[in-house]
GUZAMI-675280 format. One line per field, with one value per residue (C-alpha): chain; x, y, z; residue number from 1; residue in three letters. Coordinates in Angstrom, 2 decimals, padded with zeros to 5 digits, always signed. Layout:
N
c A; ...
c1 X; ...
c2 Y; ...
c3 Z; ...
k NUM; ...
r Ala; ...
//
This chain:
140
c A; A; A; A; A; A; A; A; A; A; A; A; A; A; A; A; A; A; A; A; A; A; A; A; A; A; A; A; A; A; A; A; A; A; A; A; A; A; A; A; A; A; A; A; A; A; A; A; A; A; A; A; A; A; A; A; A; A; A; A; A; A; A; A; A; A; A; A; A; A; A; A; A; A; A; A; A; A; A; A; A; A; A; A; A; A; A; A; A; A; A; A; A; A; A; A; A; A; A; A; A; A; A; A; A; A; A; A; A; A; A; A; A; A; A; A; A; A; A; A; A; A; A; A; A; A; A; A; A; A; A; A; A; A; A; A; A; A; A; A
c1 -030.90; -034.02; -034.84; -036.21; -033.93; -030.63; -032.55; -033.69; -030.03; -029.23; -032.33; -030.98; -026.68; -025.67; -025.29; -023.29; -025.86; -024.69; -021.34; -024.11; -026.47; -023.62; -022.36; -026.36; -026.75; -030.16; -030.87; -033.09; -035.39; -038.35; -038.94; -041.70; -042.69; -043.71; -042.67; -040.10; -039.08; -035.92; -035.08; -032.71; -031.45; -031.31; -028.15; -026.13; -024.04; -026.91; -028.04; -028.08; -026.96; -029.97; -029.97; -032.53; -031.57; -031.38; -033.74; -031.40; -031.40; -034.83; -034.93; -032.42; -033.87; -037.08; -035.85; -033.82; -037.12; -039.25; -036.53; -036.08; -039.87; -039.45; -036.12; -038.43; -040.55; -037.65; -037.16; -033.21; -031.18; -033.28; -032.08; -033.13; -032.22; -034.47; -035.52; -036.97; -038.35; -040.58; -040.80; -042.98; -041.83; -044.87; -043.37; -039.42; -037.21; -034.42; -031.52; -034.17; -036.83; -034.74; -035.50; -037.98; -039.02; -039.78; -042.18; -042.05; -045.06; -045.11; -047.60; -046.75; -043.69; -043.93; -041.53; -039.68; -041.40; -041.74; -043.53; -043.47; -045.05; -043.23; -043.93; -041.46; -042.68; -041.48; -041.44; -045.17; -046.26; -046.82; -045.90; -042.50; -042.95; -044.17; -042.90; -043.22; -040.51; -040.42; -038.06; -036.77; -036.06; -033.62; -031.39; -028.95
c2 -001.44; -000.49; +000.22; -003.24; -005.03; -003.41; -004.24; -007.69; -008.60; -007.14; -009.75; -012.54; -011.37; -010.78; -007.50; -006.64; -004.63; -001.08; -001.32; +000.68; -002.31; -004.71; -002.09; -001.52; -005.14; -005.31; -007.00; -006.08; -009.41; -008.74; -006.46; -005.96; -002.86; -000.31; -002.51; -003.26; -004.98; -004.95; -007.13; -006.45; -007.32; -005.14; -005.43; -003.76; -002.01; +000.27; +001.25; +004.31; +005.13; +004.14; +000.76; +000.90; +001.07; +004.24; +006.30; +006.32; +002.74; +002.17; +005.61; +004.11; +000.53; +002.84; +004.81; +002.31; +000.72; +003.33; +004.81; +000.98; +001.08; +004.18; +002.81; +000.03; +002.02; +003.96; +003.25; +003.04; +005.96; +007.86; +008.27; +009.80; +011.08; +011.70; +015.19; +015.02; +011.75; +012.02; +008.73; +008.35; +005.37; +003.93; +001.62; +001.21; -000.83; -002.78; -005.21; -007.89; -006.78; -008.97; -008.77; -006.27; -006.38; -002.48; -002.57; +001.11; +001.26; +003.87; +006.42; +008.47; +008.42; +011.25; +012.41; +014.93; +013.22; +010.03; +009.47; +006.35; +005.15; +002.51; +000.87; -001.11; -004.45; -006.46; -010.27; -010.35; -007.99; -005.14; -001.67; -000.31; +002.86; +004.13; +006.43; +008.60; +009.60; +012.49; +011.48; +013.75; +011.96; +013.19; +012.00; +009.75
c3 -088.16; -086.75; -082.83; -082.76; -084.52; -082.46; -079.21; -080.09; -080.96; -077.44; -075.81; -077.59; -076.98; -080.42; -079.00; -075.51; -072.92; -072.61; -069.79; -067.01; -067.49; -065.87; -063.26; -062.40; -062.07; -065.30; -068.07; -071.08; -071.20; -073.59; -076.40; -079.31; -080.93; -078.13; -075.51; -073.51; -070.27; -068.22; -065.51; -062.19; -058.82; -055.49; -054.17; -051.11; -053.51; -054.65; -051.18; -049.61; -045.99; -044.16; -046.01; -048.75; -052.54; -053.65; -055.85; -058.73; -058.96; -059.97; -061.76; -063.97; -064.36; -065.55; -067.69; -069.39; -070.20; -070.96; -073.58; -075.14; -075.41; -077.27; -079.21; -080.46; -082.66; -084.48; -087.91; -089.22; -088.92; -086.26; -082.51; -079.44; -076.45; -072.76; -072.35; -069.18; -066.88; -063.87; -061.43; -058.31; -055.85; -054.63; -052.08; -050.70; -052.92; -050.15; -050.61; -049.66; -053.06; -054.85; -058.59; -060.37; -063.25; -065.15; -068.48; -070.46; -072.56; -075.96; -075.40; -078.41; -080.61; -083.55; -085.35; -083.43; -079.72; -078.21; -074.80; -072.47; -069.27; -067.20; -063.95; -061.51; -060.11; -057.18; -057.77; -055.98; -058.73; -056.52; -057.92; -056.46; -058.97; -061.68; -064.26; -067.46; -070.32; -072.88; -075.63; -078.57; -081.62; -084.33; -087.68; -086.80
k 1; 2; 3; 4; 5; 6; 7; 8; 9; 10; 11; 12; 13; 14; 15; 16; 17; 18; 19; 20; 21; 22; 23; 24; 25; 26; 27; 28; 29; 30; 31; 32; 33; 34; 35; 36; 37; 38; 39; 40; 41; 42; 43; 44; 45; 46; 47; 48; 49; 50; 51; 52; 53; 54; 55; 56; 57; 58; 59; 60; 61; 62; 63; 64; 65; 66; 67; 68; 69; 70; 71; 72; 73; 74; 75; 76; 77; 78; 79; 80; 81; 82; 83; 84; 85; 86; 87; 88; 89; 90; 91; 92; 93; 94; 95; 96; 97; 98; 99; 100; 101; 102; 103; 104; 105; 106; 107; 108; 109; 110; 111; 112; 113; 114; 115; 116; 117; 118; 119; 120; 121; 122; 123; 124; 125; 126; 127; 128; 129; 130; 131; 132; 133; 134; 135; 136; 137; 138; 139; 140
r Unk; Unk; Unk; Unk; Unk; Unk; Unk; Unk; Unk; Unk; Unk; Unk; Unk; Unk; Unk; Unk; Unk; Unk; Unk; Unk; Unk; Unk; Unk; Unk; Unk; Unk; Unk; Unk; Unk; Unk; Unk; Unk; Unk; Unk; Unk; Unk; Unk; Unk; Unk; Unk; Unk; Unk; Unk; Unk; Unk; Unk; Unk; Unk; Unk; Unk; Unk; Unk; Unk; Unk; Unk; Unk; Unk; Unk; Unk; Unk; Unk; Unk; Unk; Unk; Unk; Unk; Unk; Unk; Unk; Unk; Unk; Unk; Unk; Unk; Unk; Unk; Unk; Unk; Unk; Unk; Unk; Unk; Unk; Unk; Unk; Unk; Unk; Unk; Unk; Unk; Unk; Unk; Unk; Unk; Unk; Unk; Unk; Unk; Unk; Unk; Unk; Unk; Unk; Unk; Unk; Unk; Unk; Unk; Unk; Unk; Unk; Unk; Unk; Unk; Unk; Unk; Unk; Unk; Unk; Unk; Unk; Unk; Unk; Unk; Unk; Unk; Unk; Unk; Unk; Unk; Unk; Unk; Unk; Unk; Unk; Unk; Unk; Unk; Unk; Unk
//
């Protein structure tokens, strides 16, 4: 299968989300070719000790978008993985956010690199945070 074909079948549940997708409480929602969006929910069990959601939280709900978006444009056979990631949290996310909705965005993809932008919305479409993705993309 291609990128877009393995993630559409995981939109539409002919394929089970990855097992940190349930335990991190998101959902891949939308996906076309550069694109892709992932929805979540805040929730007390992703908070740190002074009662907002932690930073790895919405670093993951990014990245998991920005490397779909990236996924999306690989033909069959070809994988990646994230070299590096860089996220700057614009506002705080707490238990009371709710859901937020993260859209990566293909910059590039070549054939050794793919790059993504992604930004984290609150349900009043105000940005949360914003991030970038430098994939390397290899034989399967």
């Amino acid at each position: 299968m291609t990128g877009l074909e393995y993630l559409n079948r995981v939109v539409d549940g002919r394929i089970e989300h990855p097992t940190m997708a349930h335990t991190l409480g998101f959902r891949l929602t939308e996906v076309e070719a550069g694109r892709a969006v992932i929805t979540g929910k805040t929730s007390p069990d992703y908070c740190n000790p002074n009662g907002s959601i932690h930073g790895s939280w919405a670093a993951a709900v990014l990245d998991s978008c920005m490397g779909s978006s990236v996924h999306s444009m690989l033909p069959e056979g070809v994988g990646f993985t994230v070299v590096e990631f860089k996220i700057d949290f614009v506002r705080p996310v707490t238990v009371d956010t709710g859901t937020v909705k993260a859209e990566g965005k293909v910059v590039n993809v070549g054939k050794r690199v793919g790059i993504a932008d992604g930004i984290l919305r609150d349900s009043k479409d105000r940005i949360l945070a914003r991030g970038t993705t430098t994939c390397l993309i290899f034989n399967s």
